[in-house]
GUVEX-368142 format. One record per residue (C-alpha): residue in three letters; x, y, z; residue number from 1. Coordinates in Angstrom, 1 decimal. Layout:
# GUVEX-368142
(node "ALA" (X Y Z) NUM)
...
//
This chain:
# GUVEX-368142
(node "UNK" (138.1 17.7 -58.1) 1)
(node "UNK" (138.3 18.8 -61.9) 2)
(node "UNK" (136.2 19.6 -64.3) 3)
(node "UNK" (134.0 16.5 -65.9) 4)
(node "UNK" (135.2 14.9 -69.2) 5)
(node "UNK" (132.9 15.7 -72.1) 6)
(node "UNK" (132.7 11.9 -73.0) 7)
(node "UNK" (130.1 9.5 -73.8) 8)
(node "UNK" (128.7 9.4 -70.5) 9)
(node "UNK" (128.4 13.0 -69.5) 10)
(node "UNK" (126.8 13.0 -73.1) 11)
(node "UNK" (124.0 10.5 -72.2) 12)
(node "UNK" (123.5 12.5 -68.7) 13)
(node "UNK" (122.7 15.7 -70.5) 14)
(node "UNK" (120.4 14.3 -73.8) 15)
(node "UNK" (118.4 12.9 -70.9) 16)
(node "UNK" (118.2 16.3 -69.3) 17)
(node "UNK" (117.2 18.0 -72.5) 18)
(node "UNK" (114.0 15.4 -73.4) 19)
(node "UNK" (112.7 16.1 -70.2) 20)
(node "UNK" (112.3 19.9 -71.3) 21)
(node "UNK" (109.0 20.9 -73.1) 22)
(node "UNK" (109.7 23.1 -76.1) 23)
(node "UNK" (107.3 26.0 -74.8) 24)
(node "UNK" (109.2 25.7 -71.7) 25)
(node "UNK" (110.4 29.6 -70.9) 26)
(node "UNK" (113.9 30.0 -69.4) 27)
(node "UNK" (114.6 31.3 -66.6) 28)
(node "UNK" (116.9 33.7 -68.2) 29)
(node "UNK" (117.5 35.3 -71.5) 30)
(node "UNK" (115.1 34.4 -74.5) 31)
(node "UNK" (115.6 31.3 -75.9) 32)
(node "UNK" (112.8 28.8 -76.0) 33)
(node "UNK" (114.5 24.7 -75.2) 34)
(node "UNK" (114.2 23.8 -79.6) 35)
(node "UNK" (116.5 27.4 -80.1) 36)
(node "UNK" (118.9 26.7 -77.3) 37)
(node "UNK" (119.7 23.4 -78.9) 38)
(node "UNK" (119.6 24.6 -82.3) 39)
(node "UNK" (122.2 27.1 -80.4) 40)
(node "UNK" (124.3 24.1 -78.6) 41)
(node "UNK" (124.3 22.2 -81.9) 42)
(node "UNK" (125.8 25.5 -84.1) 43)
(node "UNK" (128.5 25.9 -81.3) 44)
(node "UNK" (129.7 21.4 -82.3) 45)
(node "UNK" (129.2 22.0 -85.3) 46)
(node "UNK" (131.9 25.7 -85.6) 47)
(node "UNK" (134.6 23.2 -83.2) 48)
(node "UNK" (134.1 20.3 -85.7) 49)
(node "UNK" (135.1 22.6 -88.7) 50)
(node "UNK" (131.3 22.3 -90.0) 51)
(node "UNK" (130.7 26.2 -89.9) 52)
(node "UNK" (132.1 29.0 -91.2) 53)
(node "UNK" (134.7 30.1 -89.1) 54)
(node "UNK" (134.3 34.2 -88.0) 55)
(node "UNK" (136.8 36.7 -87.3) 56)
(node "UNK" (138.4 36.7 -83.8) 57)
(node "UNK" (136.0 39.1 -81.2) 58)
(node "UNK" (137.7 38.5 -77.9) 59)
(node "UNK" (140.4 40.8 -76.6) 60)
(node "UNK" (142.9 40.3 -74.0) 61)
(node "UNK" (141.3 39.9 -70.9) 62)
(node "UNK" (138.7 37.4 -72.4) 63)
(node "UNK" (141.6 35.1 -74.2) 64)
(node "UNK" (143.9 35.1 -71.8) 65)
(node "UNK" (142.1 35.5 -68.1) 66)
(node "UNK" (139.0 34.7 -68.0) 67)
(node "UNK" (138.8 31.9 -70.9) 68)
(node "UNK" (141.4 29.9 -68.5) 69)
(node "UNK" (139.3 30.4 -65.3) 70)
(node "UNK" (136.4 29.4 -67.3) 71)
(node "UNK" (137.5 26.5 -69.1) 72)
(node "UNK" (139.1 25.2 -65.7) 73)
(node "UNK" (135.3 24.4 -63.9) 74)
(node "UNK" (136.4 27.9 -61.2) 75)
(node "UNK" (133.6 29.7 -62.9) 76)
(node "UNK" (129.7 29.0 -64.0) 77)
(node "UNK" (129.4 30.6 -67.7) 78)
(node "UNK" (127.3 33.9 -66.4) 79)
(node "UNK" (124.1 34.3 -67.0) 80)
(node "UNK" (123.2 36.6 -70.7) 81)
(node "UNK" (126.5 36.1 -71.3) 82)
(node "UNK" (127.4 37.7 -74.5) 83)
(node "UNK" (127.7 35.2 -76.9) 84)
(node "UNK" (129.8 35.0 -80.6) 85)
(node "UNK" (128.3 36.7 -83.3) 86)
(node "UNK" (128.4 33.2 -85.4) 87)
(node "UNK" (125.3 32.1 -82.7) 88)
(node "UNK" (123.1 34.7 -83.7) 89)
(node "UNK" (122.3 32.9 -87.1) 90)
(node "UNK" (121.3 29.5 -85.5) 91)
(node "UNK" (118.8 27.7 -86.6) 92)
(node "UNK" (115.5 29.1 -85.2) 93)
(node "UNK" (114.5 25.3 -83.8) 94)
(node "UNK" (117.2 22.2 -83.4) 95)
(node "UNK" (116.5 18.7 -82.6) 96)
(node "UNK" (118.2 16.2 -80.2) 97)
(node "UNK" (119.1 13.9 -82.8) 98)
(node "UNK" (120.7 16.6 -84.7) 99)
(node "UNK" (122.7 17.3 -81.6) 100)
(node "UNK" (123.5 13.9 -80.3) 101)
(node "UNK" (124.9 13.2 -84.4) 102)
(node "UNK" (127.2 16.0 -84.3) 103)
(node "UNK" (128.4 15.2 -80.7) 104)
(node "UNK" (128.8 11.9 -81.8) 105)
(node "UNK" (130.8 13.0 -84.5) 106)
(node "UNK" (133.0 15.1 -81.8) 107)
(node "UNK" (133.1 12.2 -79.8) 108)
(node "UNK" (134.6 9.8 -82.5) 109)
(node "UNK" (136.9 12.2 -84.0) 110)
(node "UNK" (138.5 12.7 -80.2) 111)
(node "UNK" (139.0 9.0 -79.6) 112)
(node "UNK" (140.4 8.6 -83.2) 113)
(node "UNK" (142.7 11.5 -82.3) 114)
(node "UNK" (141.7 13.6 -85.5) 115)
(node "UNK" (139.9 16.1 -83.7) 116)
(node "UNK" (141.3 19.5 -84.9) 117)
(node "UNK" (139.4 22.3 -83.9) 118)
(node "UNK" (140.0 25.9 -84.8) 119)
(node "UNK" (140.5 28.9 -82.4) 120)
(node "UNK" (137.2 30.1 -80.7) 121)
(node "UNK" (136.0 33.4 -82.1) 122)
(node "UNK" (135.8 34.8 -78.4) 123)
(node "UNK" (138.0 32.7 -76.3) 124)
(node "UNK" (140.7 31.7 -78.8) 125)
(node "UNK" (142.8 28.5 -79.6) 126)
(node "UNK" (141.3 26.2 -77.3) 127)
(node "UNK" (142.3 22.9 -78.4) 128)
(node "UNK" (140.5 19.7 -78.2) 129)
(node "UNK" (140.7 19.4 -74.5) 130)
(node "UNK" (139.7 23.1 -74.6) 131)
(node "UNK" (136.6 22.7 -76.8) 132)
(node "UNK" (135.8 19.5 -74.7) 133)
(node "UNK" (135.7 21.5 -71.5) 134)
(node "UNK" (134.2 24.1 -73.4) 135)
(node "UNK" (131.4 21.7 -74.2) 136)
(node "UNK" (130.8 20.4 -70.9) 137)
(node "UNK" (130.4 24.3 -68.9) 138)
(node "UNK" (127.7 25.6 -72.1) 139)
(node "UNK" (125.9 22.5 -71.9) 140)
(node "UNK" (125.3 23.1 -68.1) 141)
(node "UNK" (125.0 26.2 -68.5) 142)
(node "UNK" (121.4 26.1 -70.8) 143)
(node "UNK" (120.7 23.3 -68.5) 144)
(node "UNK" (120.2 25.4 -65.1) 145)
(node "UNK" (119.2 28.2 -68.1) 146)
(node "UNK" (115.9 26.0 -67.5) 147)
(node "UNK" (116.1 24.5 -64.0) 148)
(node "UNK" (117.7 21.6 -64.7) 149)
(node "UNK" (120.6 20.6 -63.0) 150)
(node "UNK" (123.9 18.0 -64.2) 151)
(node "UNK" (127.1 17.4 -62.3) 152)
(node "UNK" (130.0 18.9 -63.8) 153)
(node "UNK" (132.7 18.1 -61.5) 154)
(node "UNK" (134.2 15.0 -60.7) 155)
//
């Protein structure tokens, strides 16, 4: 059983998830109301598609090399108040779905053409597109159960 592909469908699966969330809805962890947590989700597309500007490497060792691995591979849930890049604290205070679903589009298209080319993650390094894919798929979980809401990850 693997980690699920950050496709189409998966895609679909998760938008549906996020209109079912009221934007005064509170988290069940850490601060973020459901219009900042996508503004959030939407920043994070946006710095794999090239789209933001790219910040200084912050991980060390240990994160790059051990745990980014066991992450990306499904082993491990992204922890709750996990610390995130710097580049997240200057989201967007409020995001919309469509703005979202446009840049994962945009993701989406760019992997089946084959010109997806993202750069190295500030905390967890070169990731690749597979990488940024899986990468994807655990955050978006992640700030799903963040507010109750559950989505199959796994195959």
């Amino acid at each position: 059983m693997g980690l699920r592909a950050f496709d189409k469908a998966f895609v679909e699966e998760a938008i549906a998830e996020f209109e079912a969330l009221t934007p005064d809805l509170s988290p069940e962890w850490g601060s973020m109301r459901p219009p900042q947590m996508i503004a959030h989700l939407t920043t994070a597309v946006r710095y794999g598609l090239n789209k933001e500007e790219h910040t200084p490497p912050e991980g060390n060792f240990l994160i790059r090399h051990v745990l980014s691995p066991i992450l990306l591979s499904g082993l491990l849930r992204m922890p709750k108040n996990i610390a995130k890049p710097k580049l997240y604290d200057a989201s967007a205070p409020e995001g919309t779905l469509d703005a979202l679903r446009t840049e994962i589009e945009d993701q989406l298209t760019r992997q089946d053409e084959g010109s997806f080319d993202p750069p190295p993650h500030p905390a967890l390094g070169d990731l690749g597109p597979n990488g940024w894919g899986n990468l994807h798929t655990i955050h978006i979980e992640h700030h799903l159960r963040q507010f109750g809401r559950k989505l199959r990850i796994k195959d």
